[in-house]
KOLMAR-997998 format. One record per residue: residue number from 0; residue in three letters; z, x, y of N, C-alpha, C in turn. Coordinates in nm, 4 decimals. Layout:
residues N
+-------+-------+----------+----------+----------+----------+----------+----------+----------+----------+----------+
| lumti | palum |      n.z |      n.x |      n.y |     ca.z |     ca.x |     ca.y |      c.z |      c.x |      c.y |
+-------+-------+----------+----------+----------+----------+----------+----------+----------+----------+----------+
|   NUM |   ALA |        Z |        X |        Y |        Z |        X |        Y |        Z |        X |        Y |
...
+-------+-------+----------+----------+----------+----------+----------+----------+----------+----------+----------+
END
This chain:
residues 116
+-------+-------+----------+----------+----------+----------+----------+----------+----------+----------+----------+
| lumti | palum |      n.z |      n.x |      n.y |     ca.z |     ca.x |     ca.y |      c.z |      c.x |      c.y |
+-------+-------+----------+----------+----------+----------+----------+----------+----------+----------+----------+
|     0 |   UNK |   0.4457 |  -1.6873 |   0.6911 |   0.4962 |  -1.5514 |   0.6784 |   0.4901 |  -1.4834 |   0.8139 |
|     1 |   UNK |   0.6386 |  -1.4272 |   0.8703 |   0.6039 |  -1.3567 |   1.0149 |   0.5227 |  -1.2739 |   0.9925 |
|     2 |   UNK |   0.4750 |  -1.1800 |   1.0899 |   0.4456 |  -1.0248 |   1.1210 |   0.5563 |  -0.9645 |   1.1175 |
|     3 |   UNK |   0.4700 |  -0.8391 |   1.0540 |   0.5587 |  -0.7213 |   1.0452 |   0.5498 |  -0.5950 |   1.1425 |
|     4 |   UNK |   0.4934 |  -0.6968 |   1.2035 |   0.4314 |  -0.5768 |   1.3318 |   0.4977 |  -0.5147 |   1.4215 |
|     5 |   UNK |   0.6617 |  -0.5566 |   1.4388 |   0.7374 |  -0.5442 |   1.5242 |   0.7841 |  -0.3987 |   1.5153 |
|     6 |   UNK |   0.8459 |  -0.3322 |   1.6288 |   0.8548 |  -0.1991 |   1.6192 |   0.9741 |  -0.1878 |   1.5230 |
|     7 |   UNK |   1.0221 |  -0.0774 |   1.4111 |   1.0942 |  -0.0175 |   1.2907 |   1.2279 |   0.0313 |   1.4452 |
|     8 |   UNK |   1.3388 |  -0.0771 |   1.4158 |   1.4792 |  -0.0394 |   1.5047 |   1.5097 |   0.0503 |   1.4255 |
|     9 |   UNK |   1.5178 |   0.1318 |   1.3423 |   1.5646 |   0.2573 |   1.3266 |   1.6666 |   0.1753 |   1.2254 |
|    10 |   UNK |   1.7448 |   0.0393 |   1.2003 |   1.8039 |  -0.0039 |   1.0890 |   1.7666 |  -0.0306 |   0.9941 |
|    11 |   UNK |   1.9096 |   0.0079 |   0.8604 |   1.8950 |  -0.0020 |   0.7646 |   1.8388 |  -0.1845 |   0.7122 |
|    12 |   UNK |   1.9045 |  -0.2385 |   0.7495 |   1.8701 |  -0.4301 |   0.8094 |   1.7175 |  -0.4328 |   0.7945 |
|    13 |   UNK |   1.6411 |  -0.3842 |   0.8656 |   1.5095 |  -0.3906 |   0.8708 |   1.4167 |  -0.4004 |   0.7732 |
|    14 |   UNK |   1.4467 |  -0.2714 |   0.7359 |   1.4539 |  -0.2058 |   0.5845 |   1.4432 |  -0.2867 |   0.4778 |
|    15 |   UNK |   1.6042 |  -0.3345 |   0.4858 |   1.6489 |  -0.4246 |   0.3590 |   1.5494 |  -0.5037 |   0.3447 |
|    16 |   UNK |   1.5103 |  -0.5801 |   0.4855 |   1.4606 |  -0.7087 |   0.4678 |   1.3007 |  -0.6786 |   0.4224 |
|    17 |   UNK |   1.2727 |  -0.5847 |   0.4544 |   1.0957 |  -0.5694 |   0.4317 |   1.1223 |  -0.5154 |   0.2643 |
|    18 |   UNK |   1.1987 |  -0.4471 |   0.2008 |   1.1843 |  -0.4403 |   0.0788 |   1.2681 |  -0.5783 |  -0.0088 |
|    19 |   UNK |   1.3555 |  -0.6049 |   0.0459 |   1.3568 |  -0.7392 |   0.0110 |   1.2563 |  -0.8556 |  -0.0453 |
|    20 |   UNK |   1.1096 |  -0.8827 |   0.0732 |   1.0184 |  -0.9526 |   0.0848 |   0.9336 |  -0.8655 |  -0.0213 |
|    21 |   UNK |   0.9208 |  -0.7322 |  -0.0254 |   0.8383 |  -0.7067 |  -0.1373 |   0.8726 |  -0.6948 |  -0.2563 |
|    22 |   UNK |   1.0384 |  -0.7064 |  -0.2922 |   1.0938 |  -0.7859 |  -0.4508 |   1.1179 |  -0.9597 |  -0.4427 |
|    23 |   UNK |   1.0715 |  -0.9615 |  -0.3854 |   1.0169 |  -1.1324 |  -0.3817 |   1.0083 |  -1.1687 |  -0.5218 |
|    24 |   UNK |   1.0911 |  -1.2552 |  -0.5810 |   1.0524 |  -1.3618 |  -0.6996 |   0.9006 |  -1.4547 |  -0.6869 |
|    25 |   UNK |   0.8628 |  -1.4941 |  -0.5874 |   0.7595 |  -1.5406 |  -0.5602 |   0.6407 |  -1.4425 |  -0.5656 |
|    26 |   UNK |   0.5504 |  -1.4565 |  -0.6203 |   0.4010 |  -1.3591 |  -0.6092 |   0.3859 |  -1.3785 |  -0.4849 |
|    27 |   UNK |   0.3091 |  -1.5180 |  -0.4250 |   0.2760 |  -1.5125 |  -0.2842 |   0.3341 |  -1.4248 |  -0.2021 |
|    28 |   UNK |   0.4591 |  -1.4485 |  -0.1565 |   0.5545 |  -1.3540 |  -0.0595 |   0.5578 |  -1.2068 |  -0.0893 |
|    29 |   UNK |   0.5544 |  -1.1383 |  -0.2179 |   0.5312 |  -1.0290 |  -0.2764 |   0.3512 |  -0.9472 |  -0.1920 |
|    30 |   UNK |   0.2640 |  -1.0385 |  -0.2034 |   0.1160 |  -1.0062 |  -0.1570 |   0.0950 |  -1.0436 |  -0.0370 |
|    31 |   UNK |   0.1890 |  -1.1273 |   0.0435 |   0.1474 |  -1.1365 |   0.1918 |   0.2332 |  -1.0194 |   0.2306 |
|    32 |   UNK |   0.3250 |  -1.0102 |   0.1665 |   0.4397 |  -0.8664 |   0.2781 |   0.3421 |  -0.7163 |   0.2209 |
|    33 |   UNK |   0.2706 |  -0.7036 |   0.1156 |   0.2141 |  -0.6032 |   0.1008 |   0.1438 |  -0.5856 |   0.2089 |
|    34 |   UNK |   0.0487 |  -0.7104 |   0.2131 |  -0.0811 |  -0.7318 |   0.3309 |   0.0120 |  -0.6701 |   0.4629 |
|    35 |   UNK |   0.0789 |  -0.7117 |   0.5104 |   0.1432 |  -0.7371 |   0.6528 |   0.2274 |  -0.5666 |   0.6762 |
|    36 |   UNK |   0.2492 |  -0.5239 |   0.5237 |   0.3548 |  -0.3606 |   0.6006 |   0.2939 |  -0.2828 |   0.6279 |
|    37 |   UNK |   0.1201 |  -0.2561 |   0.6398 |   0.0520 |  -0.1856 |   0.6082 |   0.0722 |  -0.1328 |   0.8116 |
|    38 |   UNK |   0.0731 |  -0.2330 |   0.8836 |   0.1061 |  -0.2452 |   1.0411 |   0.2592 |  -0.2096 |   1.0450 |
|    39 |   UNK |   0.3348 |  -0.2273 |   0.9760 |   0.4681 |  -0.1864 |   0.9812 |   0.4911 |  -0.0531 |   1.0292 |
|    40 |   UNK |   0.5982 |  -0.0407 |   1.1238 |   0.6460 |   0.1086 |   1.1224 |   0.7097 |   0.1565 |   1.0983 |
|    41 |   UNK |   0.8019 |   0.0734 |   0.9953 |   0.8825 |   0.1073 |   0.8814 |   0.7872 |   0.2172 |   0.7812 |
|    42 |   UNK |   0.8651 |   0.3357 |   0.7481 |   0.7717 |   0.4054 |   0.6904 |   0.9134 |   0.5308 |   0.6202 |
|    43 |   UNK |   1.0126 |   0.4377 |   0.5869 |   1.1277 |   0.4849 |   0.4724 |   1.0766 |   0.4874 |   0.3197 |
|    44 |   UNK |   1.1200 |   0.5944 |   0.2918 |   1.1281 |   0.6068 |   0.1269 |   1.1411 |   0.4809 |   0.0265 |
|    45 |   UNK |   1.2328 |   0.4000 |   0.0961 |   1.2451 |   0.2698 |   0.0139 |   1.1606 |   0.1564 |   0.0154 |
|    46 |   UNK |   1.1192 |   0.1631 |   0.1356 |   1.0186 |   0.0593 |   0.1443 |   0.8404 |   0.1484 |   0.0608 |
|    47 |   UNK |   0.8452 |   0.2637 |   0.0580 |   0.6863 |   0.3241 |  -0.0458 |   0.7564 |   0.2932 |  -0.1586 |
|    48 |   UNK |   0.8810 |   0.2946 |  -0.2019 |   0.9095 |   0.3099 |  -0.3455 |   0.9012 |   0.1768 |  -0.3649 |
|    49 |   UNK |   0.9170 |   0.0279 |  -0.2986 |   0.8852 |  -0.0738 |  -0.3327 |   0.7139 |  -0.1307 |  -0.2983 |
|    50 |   UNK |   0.6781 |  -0.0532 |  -0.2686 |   0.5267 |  -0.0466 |  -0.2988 |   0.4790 |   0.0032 |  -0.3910 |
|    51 |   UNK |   0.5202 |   0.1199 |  -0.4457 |   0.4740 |   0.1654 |  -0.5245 |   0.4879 |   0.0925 |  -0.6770 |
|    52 |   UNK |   0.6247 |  -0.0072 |  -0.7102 |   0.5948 |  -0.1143 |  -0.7914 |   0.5362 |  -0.2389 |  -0.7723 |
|    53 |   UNK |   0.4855 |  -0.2565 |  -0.6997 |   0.3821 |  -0.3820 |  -0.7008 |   0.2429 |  -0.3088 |  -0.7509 |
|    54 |   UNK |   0.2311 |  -0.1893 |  -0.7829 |   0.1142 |  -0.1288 |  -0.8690 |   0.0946 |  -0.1823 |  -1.0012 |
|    55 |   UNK |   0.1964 |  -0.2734 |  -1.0361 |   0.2097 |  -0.3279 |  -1.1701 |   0.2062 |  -0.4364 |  -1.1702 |
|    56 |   UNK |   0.1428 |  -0.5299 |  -1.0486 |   0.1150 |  -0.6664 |  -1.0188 |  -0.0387 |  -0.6940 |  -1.1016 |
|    57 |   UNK |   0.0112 |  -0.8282 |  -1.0942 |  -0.1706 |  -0.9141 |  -1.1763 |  -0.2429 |  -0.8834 |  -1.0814 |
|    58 |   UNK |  -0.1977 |  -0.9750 |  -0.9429 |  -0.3158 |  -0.9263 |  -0.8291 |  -0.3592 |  -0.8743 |  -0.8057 |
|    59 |   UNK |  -0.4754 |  -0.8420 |  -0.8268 |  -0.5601 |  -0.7310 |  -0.7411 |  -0.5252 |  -0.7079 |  -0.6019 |
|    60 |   UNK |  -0.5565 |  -0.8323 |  -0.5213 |  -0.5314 |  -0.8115 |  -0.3733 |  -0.3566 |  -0.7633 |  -0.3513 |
|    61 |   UNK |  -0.2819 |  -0.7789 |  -0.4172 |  -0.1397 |  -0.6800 |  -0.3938 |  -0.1598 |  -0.5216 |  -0.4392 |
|    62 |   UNK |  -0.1915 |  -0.5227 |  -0.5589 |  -0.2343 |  -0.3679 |  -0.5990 |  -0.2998 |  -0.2705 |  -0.4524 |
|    63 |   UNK |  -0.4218 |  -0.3267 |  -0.4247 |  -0.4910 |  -0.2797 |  -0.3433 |  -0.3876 |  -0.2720 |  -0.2230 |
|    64 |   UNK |  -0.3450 |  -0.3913 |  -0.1463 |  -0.2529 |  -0.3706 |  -0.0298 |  -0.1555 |  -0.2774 |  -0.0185 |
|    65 |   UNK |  -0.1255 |  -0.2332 |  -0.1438 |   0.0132 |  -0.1522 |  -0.1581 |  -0.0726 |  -0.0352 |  -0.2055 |
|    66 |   UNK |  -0.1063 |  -0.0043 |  -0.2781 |  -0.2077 |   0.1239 |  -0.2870 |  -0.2371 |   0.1734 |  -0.1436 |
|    67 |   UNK |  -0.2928 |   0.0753 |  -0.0705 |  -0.3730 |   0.1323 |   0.0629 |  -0.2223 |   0.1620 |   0.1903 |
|    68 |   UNK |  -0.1115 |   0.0867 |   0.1504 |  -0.0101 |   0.1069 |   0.2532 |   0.0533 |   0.2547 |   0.1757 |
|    69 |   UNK |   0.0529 |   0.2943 |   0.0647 |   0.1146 |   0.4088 |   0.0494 |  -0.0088 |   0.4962 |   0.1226 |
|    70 |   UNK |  -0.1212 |   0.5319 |   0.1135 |  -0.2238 |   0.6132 |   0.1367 |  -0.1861 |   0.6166 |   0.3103 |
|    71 |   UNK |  -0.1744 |   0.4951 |   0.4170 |  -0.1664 |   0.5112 |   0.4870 |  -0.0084 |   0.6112 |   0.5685 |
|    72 |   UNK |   0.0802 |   0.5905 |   0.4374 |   0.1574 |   0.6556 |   0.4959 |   0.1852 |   0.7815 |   0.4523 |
|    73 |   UNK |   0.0703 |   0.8340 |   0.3676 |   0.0379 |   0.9772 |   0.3651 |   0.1464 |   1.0547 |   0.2794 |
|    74 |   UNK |   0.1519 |   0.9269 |   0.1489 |   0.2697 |   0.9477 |   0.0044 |   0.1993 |   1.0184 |  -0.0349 |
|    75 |   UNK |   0.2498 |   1.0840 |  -0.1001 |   0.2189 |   1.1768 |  -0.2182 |   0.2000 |   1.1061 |  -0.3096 |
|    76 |   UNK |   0.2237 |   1.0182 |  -0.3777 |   0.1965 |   0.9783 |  -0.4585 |   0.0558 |   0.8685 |  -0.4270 |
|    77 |   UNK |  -0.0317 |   0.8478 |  -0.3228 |  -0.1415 |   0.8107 |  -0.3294 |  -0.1938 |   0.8181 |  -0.4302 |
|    78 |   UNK |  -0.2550 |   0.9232 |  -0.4709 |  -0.3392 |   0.9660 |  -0.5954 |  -0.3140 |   0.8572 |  -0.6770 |
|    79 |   UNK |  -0.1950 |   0.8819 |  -0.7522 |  -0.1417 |   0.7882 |  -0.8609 |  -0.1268 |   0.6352 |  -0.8515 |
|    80 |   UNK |  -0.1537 |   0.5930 |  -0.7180 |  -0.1889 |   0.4643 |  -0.6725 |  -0.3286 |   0.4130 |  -0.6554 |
|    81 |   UNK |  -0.3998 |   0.4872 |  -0.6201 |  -0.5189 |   0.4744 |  -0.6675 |  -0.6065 |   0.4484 |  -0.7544 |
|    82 |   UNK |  -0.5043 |   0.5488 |  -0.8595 |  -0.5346 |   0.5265 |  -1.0295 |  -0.5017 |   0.3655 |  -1.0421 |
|    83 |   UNK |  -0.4136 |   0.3609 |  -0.9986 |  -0.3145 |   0.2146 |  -1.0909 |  -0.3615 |   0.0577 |  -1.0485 |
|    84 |   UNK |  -0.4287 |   0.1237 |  -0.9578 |  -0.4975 |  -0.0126 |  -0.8915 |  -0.6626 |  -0.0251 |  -0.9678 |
|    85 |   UNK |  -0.6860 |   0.0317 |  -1.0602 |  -0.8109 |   0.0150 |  -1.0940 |  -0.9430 |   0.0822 |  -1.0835 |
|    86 |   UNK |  -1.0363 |   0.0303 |  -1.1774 |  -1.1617 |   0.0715 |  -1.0643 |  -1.2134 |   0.0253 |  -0.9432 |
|    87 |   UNK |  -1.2368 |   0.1396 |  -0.8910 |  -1.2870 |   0.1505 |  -0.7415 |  -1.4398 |   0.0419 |  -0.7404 |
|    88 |   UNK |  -1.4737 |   0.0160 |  -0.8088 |  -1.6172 |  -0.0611 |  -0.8321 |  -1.6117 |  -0.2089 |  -0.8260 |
|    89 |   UNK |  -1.5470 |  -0.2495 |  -0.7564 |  -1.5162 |  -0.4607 |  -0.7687 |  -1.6210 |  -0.4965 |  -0.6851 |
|    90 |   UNK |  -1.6791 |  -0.6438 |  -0.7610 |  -1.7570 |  -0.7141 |  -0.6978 |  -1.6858 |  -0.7794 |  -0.6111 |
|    91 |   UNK |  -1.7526 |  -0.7755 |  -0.4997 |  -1.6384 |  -0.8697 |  -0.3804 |  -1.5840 |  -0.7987 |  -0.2897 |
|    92 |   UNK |  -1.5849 |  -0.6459 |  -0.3334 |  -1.4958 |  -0.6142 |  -0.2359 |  -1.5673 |  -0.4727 |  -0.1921 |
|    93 |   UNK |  -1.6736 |  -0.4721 |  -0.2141 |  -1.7705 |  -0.3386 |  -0.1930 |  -1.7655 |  -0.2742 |  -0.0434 |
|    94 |   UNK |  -1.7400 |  -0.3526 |   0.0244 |  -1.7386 |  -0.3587 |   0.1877 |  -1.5900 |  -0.3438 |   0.2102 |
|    95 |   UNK |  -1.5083 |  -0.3997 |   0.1339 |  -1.3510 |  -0.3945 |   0.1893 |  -1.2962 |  -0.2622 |   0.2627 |
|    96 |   UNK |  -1.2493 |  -0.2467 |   0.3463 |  -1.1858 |  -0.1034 |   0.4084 |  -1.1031 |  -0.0353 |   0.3132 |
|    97 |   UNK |  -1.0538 |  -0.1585 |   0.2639 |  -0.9199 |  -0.0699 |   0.1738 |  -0.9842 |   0.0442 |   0.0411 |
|    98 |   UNK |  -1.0624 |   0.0098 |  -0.0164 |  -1.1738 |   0.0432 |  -0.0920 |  -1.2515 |   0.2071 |  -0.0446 |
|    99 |   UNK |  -1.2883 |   0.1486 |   0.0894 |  -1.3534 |   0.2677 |   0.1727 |  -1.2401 |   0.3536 |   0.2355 |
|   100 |   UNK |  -1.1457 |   0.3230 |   0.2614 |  -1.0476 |   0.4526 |   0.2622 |  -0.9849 |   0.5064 |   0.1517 |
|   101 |   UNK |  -1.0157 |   0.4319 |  -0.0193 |  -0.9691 |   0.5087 |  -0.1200 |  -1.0468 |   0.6379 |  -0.1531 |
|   102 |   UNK |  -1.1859 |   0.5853 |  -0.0964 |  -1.2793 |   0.6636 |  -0.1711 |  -1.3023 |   0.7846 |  -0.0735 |
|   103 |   UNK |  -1.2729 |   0.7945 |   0.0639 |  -1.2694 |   0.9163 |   0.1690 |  -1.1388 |   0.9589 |   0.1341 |
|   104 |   UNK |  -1.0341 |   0.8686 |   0.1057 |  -0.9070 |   1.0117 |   0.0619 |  -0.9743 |   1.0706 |  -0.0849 |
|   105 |   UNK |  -1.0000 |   1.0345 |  -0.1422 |  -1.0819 |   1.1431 |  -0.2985 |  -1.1455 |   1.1991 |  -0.2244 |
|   106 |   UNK |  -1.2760 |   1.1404 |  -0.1922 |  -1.3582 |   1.2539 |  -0.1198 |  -1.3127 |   1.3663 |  -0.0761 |
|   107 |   UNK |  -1.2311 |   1.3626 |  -0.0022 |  -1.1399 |   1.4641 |   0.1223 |  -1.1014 |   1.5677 |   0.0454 |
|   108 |   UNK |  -1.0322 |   1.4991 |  -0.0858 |  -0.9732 |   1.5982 |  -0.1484 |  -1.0298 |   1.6805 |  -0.2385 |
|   109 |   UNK |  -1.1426 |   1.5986 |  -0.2813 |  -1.2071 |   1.7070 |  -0.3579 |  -1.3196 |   1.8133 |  -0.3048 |
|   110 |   UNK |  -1.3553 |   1.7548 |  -0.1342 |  -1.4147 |   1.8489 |  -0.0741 |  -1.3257 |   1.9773 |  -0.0701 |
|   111 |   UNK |  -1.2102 |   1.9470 |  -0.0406 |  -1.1007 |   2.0365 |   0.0166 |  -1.0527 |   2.1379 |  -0.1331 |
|   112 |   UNK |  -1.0901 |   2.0473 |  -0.2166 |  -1.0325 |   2.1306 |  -0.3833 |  -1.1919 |   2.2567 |  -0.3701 |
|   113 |   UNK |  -1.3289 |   2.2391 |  -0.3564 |  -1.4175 |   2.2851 |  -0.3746 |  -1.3992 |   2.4007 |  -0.2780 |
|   114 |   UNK |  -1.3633 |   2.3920 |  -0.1869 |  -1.3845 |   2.4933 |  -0.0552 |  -1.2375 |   2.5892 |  -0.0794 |
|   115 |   UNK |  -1.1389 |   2.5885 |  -0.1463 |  -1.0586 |   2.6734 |  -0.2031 |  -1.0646 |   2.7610 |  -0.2739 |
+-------+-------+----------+----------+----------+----------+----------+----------+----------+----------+----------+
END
């Protein structure tokens, strides 16, 4: 699987192809392009909205990747990705970053809900 690390040419092409890889018939290809857009600088509507259905994957490790790539790109709809990915409490993954930045965006927000 390439990187997706390459800089976002401003084409629609680009695009295609990174939401393409995340309607992948294949699971694998579906959970490595989650893993990999999170570095992407693709950061179009179409490519969160095809993240935002892999929230309905078996995998955990896709849920989480795509949960944590919408959060990083500061969707609105985080929240609701958060939810959909489960509980926050997995053995295995107590240490994971992705995990520890779900739980500082709640945090954040509910500091920020209290101080209103």
């Amino acid at each position: 699987m390439p990187k997706l690390t390459a800089a976002h040419d401003g084409s629609s092409e680009f695009t295609d192809v990174i939401v393409g890889l995340l309607r992948d018939p294949v699971a694998e290809v579906r959970a490595c392009t989650a893993e990999a857009v999170a570095h992407s600088t693709d950061r179009t509507a179409a490519v969160a909205d095809a993240l935002l259905a892999l929230l309905d994957e078996y995998d955990l490790g896709t849920r989480l990747n795509a949960a944590y790539d919408l959060l990083l790109r500061d969707d609105p709809r985080t929240g609701e990705a958060i939810e959909r990915v489960g509980p926050l409490s997995l053995p295995g993954f107590e240490h994971g970053h992705r995990l520890h930045a779900f739980w500082t965006w709640k945090w954040d927000r509910e500091e920020r809900s209290d101080a209103e």
